[in-house]
DRENDO-1510 file (C-alpha; in Angstrom, 1 decimal, always signed):
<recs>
REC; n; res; u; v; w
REC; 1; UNK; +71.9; +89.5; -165.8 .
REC; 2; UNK; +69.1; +91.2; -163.3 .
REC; 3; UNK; +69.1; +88.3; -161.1 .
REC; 4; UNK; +65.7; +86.9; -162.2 .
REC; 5; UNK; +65.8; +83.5; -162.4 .
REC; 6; UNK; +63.8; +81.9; -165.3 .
REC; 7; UNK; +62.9; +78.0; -165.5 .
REC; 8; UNK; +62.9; +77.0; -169.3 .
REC; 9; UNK; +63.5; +79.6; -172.1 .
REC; 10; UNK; +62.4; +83.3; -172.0 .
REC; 11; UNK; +59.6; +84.1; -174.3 .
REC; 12; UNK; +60.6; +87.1; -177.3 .
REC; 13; UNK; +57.4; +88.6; -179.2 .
REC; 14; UNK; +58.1; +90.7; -181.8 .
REC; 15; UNK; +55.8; +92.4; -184.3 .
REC; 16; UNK; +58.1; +92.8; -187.3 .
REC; 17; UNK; +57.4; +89.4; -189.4 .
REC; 18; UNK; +60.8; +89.8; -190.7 .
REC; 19; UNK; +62.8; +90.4; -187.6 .
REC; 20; UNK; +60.7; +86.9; -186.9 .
REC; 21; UNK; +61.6; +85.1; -190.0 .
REC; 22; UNK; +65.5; +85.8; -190.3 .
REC; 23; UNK; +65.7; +84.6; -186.7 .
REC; 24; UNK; +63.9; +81.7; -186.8 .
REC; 25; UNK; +64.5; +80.1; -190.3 .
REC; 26; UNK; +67.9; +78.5; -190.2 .
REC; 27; UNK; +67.9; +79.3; -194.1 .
REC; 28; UNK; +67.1; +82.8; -193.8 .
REC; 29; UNK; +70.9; +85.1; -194.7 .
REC; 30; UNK; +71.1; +88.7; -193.3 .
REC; 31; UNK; +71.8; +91.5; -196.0 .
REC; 32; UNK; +72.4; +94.5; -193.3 .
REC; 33; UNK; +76.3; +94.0; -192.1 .
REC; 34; UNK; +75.9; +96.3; -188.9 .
REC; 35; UNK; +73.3; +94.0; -187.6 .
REC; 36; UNK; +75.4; +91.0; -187.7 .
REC; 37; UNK; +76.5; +90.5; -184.3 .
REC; 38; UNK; +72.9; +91.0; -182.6 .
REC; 39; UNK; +71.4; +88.5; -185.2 .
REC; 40; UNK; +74.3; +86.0; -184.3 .
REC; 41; UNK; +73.7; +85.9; -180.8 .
REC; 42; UNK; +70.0; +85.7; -181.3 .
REC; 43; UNK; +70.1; +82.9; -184.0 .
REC; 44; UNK; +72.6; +80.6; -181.2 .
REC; 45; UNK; +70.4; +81.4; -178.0 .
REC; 46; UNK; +67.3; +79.9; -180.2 .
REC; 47; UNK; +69.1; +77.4; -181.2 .
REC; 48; UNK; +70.4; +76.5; -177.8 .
REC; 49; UNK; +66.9; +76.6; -176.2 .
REC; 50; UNK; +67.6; +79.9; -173.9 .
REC; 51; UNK; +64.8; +82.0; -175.8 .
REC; 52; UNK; +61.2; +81.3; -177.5 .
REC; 53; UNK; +60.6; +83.8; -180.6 .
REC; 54; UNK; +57.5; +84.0; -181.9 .
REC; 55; UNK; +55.0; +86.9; -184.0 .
REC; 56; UNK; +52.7; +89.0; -182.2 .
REC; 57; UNK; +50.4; +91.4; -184.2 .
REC; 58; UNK; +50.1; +94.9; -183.5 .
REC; 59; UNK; +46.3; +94.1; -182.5 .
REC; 60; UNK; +47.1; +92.6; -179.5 .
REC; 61; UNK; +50.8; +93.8; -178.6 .
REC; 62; UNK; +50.2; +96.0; -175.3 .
REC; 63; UNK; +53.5; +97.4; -175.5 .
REC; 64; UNK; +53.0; +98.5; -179.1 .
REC; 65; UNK; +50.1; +100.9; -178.0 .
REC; 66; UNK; +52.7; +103.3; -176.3 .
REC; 67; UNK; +54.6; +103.9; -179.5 .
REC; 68; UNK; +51.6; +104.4; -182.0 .
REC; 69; UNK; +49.9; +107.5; -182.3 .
REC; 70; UNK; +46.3; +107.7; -180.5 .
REC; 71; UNK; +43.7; +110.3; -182.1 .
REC; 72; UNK; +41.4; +112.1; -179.2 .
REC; 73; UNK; +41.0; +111.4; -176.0 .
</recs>
């Protein structure tokens, strides 16, 4: 959509281990109905090879450290 052009599947690192589970186990079900259309479209461009999902932990997720809260300087 930006008119980047990737070669192979994009790489998706989340930190929630459920968020990671539900869309990478084919036997996983979704219990929230209002999240069923974002977890559809997920689930089919894993499955079609257009996206790589895997954990990252909060240790070493960069982007995590601007959401946490950072005592003193």
């Amino acid at each position: 959509m930006l008119g980047v052009p990737l070669k192979g599947p994009a790489n998706l690192c989340g930190d929630n281990d459920s968020v990671v589970k539900n869309t990478t186990l084919p036997e996983s079900t979704l219990n929230k109905k209002h999240n069923a259309i974002a977890y559809h479209k997920v689930r089919e461009s894993g499955a079609a090879g257009t996206i790589r999902i895997a954990k990252e932990d909060s240790r070493t997720n960069i982007g995590d450290m601007l959401t946490q809260i950072v005592s003193g300087p």
